[in-house]
N, C-alpha and C positions, 0 to 999 in steps of 0.2 A: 779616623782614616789618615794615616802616615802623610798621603800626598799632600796633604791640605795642614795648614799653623792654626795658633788661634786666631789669627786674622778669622777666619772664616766662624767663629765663634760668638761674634759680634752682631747684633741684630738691625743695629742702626747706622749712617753710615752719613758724611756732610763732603758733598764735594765740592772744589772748585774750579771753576772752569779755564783754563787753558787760554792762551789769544793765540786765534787759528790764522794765523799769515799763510798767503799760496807759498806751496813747498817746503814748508816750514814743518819741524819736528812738534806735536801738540804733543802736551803733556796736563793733563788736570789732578792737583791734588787732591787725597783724600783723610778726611777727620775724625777724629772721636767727637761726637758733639757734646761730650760731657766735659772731657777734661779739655780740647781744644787743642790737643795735639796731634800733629802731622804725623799718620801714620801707614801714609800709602800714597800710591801713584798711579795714574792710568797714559801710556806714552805710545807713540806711534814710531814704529820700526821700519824705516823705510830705507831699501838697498837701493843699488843703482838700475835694477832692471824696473822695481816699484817707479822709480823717478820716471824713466825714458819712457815706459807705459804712460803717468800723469801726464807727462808734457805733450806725447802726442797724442792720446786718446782724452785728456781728461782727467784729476785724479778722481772726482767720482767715478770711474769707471776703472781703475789699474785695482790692482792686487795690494794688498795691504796685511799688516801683521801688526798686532796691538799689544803691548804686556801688561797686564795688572802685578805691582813689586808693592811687597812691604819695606816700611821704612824701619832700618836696626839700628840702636846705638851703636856708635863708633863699630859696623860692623858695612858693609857691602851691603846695598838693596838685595833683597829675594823677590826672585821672579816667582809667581805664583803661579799664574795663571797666562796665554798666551791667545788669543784670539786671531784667524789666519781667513783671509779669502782671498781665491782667485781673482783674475779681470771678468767683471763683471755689466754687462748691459741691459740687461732685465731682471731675472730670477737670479736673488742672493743668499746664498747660504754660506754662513762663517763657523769654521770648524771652532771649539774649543780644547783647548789643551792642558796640561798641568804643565811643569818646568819640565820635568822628564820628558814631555812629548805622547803621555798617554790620552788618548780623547777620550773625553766627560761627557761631548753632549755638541750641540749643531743650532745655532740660530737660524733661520730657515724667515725668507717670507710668505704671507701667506697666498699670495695673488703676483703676479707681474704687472699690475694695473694700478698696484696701488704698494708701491712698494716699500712704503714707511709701516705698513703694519706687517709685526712678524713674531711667531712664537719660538720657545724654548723647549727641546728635544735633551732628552738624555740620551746616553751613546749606543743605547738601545732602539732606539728610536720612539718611544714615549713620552709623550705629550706632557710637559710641568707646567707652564704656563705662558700666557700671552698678557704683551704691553699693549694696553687698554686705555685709549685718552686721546687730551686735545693737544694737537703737537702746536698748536698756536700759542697758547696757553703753557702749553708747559705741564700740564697735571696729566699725571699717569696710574694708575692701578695693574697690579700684577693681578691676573685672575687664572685659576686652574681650569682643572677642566669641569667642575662644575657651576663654574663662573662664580664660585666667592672669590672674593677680593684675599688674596694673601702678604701682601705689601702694596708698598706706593713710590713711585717717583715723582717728585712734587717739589715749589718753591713753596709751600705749606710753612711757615715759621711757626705754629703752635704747639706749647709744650716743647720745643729746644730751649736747654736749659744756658745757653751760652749765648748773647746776644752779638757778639764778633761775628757773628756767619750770619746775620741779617744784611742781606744785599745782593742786589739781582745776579750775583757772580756766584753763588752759593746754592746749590741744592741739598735736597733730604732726600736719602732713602733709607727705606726701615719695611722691615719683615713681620710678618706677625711670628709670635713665638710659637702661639699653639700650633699654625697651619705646617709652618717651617722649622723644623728642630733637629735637621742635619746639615752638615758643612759641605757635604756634596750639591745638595739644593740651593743654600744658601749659596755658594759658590758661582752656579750655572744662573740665577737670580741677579748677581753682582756681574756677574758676563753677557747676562740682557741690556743689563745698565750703560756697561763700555759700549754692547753692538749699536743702543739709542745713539751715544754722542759721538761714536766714529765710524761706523757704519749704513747707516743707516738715516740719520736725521738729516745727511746732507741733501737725500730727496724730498725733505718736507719742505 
């Protein structure tokens, strides 16, 4: 699929996490966990009406825009992917986007009650999967819709073959191959990931 590099080709993924200052631009890198090189980004786009919403409502509650960018030699970050939600006080749903601006798919929560669990829609509105776990903890499972497990978000260090990304700033995420073997999936999966840690986890 043209939209999407081989970024999205890649099954395993090692983030790390950003320091979230009030009003501050978060930015968390992301890794190959094999070779150990930097080759992506997860950043927050905040204009000035984003702001003037934070300050007087809250930024849990203002409007927010997220870019998932690959990292290029000596070339300009590509923006891959774009993650967008309104101002928001109950029910969240965050649009997904490619660079173009075409929609992929819709993070959606499932309850207003409980707002940290939430699944992933394609732009069809089809159900791909829900983040499954203990938000205290930190361990996640992607599950479909017949609730196998298809990946994991996790501080799980077994089998990372790079011991530099042992440490509580560092996560794994990794897809099953056989479950997931499109870039559009894997994409809207790695867009569940960004909606956990800037979306969404700030209500757990």
């Amino acid at each position: 699929m043209s939209e999407f590099q081989s970024f999205f080709d890649m099954s395993h993924f090692v983030v790390k996490r950003g320091i979230n200052f009030w009003m501050t631009r978060v930015t968390n890198e992301i890794y190959d966990p094999v070779s150990g090189k930097l080759i992506g980004s997860m950043r927050t786009v905040r204009t000035w009406k984003q702001f003037w919403q934070g300050y007087f409502f809250g930024f849990r509650h203002s409007s927010r825009t997220v870019e998932l960018l690959a990292i290029r030699d000596n070339q300009e970050d590509a923006v891959l992917l774009r993650l967008k939600r309104g101002a928001v006080f109950l029910h969240q749903e965050v649009q997904v986007e490619t660079r173009h601006g075409k929609p992929i798919g819709t993070l959606k929560t499932l309850n207003d009650f409980s707002r940290t669990e939430f699944a992933i829609y394609d732009c069809d509105g089809t159900f791909v999967a829900k983040l499954n776990g203990n938000w205290r903890q930190r361990q996640f499972q992607y599950l479909n819709e017949d609730g196998r497990q298809i990946g994991t978000l996790c501080d799980d260090w077994d089998g990372l073959k790079n011991e530099v990304f042992s440490g509580a700033s560092f996560y794994s995420i990794r897809f099953d191959e056989s479950q997931v073997d499109d870039q559009q999936t894997r994409a809207l999966l790695l867009a569940g990931c960004i909606g956990y840690w800037f979306f969404f986890k700030i209500y757990s």
